[in-house]
Wavefront OBJ file of the C-alpha trace (Angstrom):
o trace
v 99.362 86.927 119.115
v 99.036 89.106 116.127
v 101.379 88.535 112.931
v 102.087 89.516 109.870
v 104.195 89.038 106.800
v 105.492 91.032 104.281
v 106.613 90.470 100.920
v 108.883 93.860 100.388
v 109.553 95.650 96.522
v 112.157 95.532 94.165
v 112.537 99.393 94.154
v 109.462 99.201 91.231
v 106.390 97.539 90.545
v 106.583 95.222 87.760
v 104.038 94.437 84.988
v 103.711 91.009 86.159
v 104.951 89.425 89.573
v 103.746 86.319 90.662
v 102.045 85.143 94.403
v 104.743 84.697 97.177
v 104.137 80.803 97.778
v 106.709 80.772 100.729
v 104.521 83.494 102.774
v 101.497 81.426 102.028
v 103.427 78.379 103.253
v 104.432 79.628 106.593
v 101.029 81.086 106.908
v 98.971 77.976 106.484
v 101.570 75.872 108.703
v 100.985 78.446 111.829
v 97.486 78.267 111.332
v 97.555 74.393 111.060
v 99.496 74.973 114.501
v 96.865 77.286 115.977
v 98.135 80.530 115.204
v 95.183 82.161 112.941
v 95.347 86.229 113.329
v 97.998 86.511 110.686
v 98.097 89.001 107.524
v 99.766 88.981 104.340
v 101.017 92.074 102.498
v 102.449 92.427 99.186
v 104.596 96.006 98.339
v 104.140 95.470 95.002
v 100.271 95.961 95.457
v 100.065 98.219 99.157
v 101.851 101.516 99.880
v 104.335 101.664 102.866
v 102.291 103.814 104.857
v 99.311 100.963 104.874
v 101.653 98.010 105.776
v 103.113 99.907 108.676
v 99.918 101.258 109.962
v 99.101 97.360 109.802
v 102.241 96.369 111.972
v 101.745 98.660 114.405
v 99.425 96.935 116.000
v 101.026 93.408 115.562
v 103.028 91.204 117.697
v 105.538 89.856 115.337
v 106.525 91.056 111.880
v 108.162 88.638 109.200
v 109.476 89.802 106.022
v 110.561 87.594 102.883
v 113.557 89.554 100.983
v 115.637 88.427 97.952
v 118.819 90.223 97.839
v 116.929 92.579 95.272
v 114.255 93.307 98.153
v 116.415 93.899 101.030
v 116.594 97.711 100.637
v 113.136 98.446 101.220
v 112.350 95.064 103.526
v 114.519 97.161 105.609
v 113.045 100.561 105.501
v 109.848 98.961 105.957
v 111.659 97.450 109.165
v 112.720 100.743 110.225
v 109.428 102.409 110.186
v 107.733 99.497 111.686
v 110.125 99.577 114.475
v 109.106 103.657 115.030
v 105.403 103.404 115.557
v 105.718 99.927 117.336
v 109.393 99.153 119.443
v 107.996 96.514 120.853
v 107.426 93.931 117.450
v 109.656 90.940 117.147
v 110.952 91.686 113.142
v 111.982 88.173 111.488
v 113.533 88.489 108.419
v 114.142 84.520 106.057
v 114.489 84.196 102.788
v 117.652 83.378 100.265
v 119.123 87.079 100.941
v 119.107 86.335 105.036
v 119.880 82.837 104.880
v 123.045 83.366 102.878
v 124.323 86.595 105.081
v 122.842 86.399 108.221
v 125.440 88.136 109.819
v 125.125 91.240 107.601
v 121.297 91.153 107.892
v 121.129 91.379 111.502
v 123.881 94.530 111.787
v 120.507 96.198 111.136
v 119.545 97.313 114.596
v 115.992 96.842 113.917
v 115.851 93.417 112.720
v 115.909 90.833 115.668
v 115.723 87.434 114.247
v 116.874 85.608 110.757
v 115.035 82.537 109.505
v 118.105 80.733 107.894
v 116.844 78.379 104.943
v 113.238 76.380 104.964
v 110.395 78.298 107.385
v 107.668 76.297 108.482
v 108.840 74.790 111.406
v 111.392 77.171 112.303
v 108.919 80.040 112.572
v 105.873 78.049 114.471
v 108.821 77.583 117.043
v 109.843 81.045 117.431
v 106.566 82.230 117.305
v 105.413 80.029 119.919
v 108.896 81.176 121.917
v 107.514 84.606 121.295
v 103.895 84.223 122.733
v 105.158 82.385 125.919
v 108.623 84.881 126.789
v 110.628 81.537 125.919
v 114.343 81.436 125.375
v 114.909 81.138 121.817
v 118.505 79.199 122.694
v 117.234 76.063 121.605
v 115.364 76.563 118.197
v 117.525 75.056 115.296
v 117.744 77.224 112.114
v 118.192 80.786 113.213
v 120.589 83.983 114.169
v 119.709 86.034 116.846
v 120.812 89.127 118.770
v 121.053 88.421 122.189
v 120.652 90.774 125.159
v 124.365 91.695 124.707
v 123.315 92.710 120.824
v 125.749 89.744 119.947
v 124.629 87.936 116.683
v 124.199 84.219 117.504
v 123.630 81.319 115.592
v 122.166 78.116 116.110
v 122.638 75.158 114.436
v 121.140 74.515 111.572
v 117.504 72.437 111.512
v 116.552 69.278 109.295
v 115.060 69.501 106.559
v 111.595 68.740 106.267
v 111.258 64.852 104.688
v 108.102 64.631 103.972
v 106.696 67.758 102.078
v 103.546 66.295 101.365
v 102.410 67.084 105.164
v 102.638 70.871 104.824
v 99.335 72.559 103.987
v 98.663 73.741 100.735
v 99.321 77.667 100.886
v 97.490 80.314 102.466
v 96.069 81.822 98.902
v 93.338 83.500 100.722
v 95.931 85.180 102.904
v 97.326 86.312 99.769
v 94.913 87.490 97.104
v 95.235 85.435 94.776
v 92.625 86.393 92.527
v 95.144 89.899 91.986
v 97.976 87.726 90.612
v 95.307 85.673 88.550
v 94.023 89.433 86.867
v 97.181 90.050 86.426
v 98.102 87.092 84.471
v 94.793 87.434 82.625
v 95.774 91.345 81.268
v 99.249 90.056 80.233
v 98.618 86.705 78.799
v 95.157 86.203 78.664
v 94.795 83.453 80.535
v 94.567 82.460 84.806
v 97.859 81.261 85.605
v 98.948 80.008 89.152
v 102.126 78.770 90.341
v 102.857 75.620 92.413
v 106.103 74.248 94.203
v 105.983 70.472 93.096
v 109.688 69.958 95.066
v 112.316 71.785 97.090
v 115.591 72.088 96.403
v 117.973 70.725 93.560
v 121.217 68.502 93.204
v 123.434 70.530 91.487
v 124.989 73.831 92.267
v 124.916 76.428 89.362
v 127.623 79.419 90.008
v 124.492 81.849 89.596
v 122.020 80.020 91.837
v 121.319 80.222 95.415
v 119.565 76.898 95.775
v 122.064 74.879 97.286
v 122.857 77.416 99.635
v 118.498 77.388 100.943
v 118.394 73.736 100.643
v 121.632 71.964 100.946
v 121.695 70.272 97.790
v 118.677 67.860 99.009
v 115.956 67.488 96.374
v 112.482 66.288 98.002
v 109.708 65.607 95.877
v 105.541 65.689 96.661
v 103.741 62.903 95.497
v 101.793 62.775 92.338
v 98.541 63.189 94.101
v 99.618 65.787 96.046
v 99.982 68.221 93.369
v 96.894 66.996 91.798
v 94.933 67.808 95.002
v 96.458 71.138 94.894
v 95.925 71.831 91.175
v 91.906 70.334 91.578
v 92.315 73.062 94.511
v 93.065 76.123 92.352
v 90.470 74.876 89.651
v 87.762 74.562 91.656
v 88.003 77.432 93.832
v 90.007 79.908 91.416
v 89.039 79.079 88.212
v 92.463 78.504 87.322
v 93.656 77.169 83.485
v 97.088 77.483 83.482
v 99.343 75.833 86.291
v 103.135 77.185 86.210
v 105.714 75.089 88.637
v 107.963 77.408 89.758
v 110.635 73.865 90.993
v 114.224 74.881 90.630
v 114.355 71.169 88.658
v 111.028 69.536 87.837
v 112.306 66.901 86.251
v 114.608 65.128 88.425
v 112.636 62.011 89.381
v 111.393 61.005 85.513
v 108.662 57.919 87.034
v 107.610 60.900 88.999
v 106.610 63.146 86.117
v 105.482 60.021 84.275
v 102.960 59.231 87.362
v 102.302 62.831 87.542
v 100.976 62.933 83.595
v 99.107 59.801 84.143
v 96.877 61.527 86.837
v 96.147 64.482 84.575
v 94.573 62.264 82.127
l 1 2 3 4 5 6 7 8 9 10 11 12 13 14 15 16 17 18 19 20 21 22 23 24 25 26 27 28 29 30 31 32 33 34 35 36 37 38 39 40 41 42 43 44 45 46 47 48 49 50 51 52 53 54 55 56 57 58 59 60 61 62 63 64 65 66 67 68 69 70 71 72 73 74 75 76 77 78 79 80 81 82 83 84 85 86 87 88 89 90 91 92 93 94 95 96 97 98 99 100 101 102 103 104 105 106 107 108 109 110 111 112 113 114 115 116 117 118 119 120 121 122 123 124 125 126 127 128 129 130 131 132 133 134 135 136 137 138 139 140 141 142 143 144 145 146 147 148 149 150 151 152 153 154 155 156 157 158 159 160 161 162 163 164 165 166 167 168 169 170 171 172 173 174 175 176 177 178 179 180 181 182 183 184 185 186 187 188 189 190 191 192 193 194 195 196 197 198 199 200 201 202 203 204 205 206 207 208 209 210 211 212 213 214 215 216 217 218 219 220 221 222 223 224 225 226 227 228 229 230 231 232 233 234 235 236 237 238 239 240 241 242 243 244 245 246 247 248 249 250 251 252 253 254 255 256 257 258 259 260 261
């Protein structure tokens, strides 16, 4: 079972784009799960012609897409589906989640991941490698022999963030976001996901609509192994959190800034 996943472009490549933690997520939970021939690709950094020459020989192919990255997460899709009909093409993300009926009028998309990955994907992958039903897997939209969208319902949130694997930086190169940060600023700078989610619901954020409004927190030590993680084995000296609300839980930032001493 080959896989890969693709982070799509914005229609340019910026000066300065940061490492696509939710790939590295998903990627690190299906190899925690056993699944461990799996690629990452990044537009911003690879032409079209290399990441389809790449999913042409792979079972499934999942692409992240913003509403800004749609456009060419679906050309991408196209071409993939040209050289290799047979690929399962996933598409998750906020742009997805939010319409996942528009997403899937594309004929060559097959699946949507509708809000948080990790376990949703291990289960349709695992659907995938043993010609299951996918009926019964909470948290997607489907076509369906008929080519009628379905949905299922939608899955629980995960409770206890601490037990996914740190991501799959490896997987995605980070040392070419870390030069990157080092031209611009002149300094290594990595980003981390402390929490998920946040309380409120802003007019001009998607948040609530990815994560319901729930805000769940990793522990202190958690992000400390992580951040010893990126030291150690990326020379890292700046840490960015990239939280929609860091702050929520104020003992938690206290306990965090007591470890960092």
């Amino acid at each position: 079972m080959r896989i890969t996943l693709v982070q799509s472009r914005v229609g340019h490549n910026p000066s300065y784009i940061h490492e696509p933690l939710n790939l590295g997520y998903l990627a690190a939970y299906l190899i925690q799960n056993g699944f461990e021939d799996i690629d990452i690709h990044i537009a911003a950094f690879e032409s079209d012609a290399e990441i389809v020459l790449c999913a042409s020989s792979c079972d499934i192919v999942g692409f992240t897409a913003t509403s800004p990255m749609v456009k060419h997460a679906k050309e991408l899709a196209r071409q993939i589906k040209q050289t290799n009909p047979e690929a399962v093409i996933i598409f998750g993300g906020a742009h997805p989640t939010v319409l996942p009926d528009n997403t899937l009028k594309d004929s060559n998309i097959d699946i949507v991941v509708r809000g948080e990955g990790e376990k949703t994907v291990l289960e349709v992958v695992q659907a995938i490698k043993n010609k299951g039903s996918l009926r019964k897997i909470e948290g997607i939209s489907y076509k369906n022999d008929k080519k009628e969208i379905i949905h299922n319902p939608d899955r629980e949130l995960i409770r206890n963030i601490d037990s996914i694997p740190f991501p799959a930086r490896d997987l995605i190169n980070q040392e070419r976001f870390l030069q990157i940060g080092y031209d611009k600023y002149g300094d290594r700078g990595a980003w981390v996901f402390s929490s998920r989610g946040c309380p409120y619901r802003c007019s001009y954020c998607a948040s609530w609509r990815t994560w319901t409004r729930r805000w769940r927190a990793r522990s202190p030590q958690n992000i400390i192994d992580e951040i010893k993680e990126l030291v150690y084995d990326f020379n890292v000296d700046r840490i960015n959190f990239a939280d929609d609300t860091f702050t929520i839980s104020r003992k938690r930032v206290e306990e965090f800034c007591q470890l960092l001493q």
